[in-house]
C-alpha positions as CSV (number, residue, x, y, z in Angstrom):
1,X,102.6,68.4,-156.3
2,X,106.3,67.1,-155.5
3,X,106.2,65.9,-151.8
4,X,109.9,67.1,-150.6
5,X,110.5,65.2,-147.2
6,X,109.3,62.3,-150.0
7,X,111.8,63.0,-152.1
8,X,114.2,63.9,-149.6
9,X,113.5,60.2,-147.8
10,X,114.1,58.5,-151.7
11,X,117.0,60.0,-152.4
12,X,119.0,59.7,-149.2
13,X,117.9,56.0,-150.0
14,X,119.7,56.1,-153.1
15,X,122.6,57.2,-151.9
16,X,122.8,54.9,-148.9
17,X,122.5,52.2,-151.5
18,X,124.5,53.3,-154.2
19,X,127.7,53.8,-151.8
20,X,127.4,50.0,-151.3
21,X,131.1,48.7,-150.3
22,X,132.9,47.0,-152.9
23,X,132.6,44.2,-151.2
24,X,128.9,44.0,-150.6
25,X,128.5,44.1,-154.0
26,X,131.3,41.1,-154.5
27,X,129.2,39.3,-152.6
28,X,125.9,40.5,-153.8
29,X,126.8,39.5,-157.2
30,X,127.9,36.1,-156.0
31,X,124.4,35.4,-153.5
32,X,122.4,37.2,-155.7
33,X,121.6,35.9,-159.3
34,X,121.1,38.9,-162.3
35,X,117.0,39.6,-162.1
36,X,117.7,41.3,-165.4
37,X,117.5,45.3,-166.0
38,X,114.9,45.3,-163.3
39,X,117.3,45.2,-160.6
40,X,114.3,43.9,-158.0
41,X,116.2,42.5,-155.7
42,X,116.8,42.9,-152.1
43,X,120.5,44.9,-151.8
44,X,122.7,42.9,-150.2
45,X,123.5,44.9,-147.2
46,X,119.9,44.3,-146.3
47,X,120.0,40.5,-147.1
48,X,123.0,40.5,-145.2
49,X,122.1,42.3,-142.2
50,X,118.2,40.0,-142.0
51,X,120.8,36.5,-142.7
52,X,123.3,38.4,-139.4
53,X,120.2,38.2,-137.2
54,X,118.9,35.2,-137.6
55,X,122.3,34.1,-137.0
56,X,122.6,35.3,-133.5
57,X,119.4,34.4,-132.6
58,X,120.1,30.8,-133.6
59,X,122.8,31.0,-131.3
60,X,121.4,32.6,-128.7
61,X,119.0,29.8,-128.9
62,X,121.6,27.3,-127.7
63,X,122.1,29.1,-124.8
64,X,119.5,27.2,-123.1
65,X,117.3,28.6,-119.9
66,X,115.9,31.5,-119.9
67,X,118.0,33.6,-122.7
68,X,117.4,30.6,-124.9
69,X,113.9,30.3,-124.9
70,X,113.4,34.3,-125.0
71,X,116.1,33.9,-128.2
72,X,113.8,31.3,-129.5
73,X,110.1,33.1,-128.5
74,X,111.9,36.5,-130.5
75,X,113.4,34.4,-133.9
76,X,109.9,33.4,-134.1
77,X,108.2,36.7,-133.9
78,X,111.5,37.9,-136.6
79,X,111.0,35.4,-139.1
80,X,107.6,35.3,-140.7
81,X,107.8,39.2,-140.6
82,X,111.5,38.9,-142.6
83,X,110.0,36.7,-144.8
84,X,107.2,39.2,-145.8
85,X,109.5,41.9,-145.7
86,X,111.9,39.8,-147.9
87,X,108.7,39.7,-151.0
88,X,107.4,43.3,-150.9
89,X,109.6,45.8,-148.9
90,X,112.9,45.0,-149.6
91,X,113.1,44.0,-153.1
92,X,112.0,47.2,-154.5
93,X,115.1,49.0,-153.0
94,X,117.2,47.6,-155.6
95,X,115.8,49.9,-157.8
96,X,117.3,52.5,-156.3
97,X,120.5,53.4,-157.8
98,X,118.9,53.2,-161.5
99,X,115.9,55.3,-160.3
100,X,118.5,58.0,-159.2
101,X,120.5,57.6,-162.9
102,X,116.8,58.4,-163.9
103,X,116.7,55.4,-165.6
104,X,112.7,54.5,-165.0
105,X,112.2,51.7,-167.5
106,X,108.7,50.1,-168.1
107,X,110.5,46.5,-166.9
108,X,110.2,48.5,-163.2
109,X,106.7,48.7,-163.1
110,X,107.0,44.5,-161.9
111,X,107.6,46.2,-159.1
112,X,104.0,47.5,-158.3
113,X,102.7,44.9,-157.3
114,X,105.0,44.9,-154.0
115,X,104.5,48.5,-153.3
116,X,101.0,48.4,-153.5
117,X,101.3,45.2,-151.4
118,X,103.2,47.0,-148.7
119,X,100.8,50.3,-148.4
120,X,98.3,47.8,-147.9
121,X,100.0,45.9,-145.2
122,X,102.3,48.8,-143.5
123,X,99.4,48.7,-140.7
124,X,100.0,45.1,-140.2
125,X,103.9,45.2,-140.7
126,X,104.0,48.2,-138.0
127,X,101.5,46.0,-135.7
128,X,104.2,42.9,-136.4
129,X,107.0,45.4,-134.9
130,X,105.0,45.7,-131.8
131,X,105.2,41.9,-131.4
132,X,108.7,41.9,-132.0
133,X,110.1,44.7,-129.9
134,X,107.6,42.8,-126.7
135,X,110.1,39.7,-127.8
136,X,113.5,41.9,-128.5
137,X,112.8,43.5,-124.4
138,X,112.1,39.9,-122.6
139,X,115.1,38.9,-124.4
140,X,117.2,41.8,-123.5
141,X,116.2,41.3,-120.2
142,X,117.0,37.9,-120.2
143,X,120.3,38.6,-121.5
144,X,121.1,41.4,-119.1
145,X,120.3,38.9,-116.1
146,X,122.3,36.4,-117.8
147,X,125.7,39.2,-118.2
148,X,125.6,38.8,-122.0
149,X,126.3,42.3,-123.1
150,X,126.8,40.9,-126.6
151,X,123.3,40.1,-126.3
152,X,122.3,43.0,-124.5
153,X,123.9,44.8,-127.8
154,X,122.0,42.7,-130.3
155,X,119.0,43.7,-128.5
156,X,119.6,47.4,-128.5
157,X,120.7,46.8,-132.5
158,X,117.3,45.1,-133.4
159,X,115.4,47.7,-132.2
160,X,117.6,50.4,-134.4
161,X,117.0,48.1,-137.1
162,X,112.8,48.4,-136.8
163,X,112.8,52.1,-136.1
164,X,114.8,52.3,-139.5
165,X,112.5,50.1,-141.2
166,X,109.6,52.5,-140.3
167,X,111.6,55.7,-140.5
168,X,113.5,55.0,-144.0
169,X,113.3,51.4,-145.4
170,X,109.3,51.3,-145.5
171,X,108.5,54.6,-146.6
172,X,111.6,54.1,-149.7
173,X,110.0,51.4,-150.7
174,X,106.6,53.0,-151.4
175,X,108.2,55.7,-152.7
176,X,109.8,53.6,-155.1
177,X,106.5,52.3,-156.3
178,X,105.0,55.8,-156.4
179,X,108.0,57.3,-158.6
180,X,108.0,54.3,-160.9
181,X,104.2,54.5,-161.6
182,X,104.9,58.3,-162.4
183,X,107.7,58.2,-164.7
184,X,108.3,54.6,-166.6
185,X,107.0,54.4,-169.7
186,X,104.2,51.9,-169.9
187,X,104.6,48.6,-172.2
């Protein structure tokens, strides 16, 4: 039986990532090399929005005192969790726009193993986002107390970013794996 907030959740995925400004994919196509027909890579809106944080944060870590440190305790709680993110939950999403052509080739199913890595650890991811958003409000606070409402901002953008991990980008991903596993034609 078809699942339709599933599907629903997949294809507003595809269309987010198919509408990709010109140039994103300039840029995509310049940062990212050709995986081949597979197209398992992480989009570049994604890559570019993980490579944006890390940038503030490494910033904000120059600030010194107390926003510094709470900059520097939060990058550390962000960047093992990227990385993981950055091998099994973002990487399928470059499926996407073929998947919505309907073009499910057998080359896809590579990507299994990262779906079925990331229904496995979704309880641990979620539990990582715990961890972060503790680290995201001590550094909000800090930058409130410090009158950085740039940082204040950030702060308020990372934990957007986390809720949309857990509301779209997770669940996509899986979904990817599921509809692949259902409909490319096995080598």
């Amino acid at each position: 039986m078809t699942n339709p907030v599933a599907l629903s959740t997949l294809a507003i995925a595809a269309a987010l990532l198919t509408t990709m400004p010109a140039a994103a994919q300039t840029e995509h196509s310049q940062h990212h090399p050709d995986k081949g027909a597979t197209g398992m890579q992480t989009p570049a809106s994604l890559a570019a929005e993980h490579r944006e944080l890390h940038e503030v944060l490494a910033r904000a870590s120059k600030e010194g005192g107390e926003l510094g440190s709470a900059a520097e305790e939060l990058e550390r709680a962000l960047a093992p969790h990227f990385r993981r993110e950055e091998q099994i939950a973002t990487p399928p999403l470059g499926l996407l726009p073929e998947l919505a052509r309907g073009n499910a080739t057998a080359e896809m199913r590579a990507v299994l193993p990262m779906t079925d890595a990331l229904e496995r650890e979704l309880p641990q991811m979620l539990k990582e986002h715990e961890g972060i958003r503790t680290a995201a409000a001590k550094f909000r606070a800090a930058a409130e107390k410090a009158g950085r409402a740039d940082y204040v901002r950030f702060s308020d953008g990372l934990a957007a970013h986390a809720r949309q991990e857990e509301e779209i980008l997770y669940p996509a991903a899986i979904l990817v794996g599921r509809y692949v596993k259902r409909t490319s034609p096995q080598e």
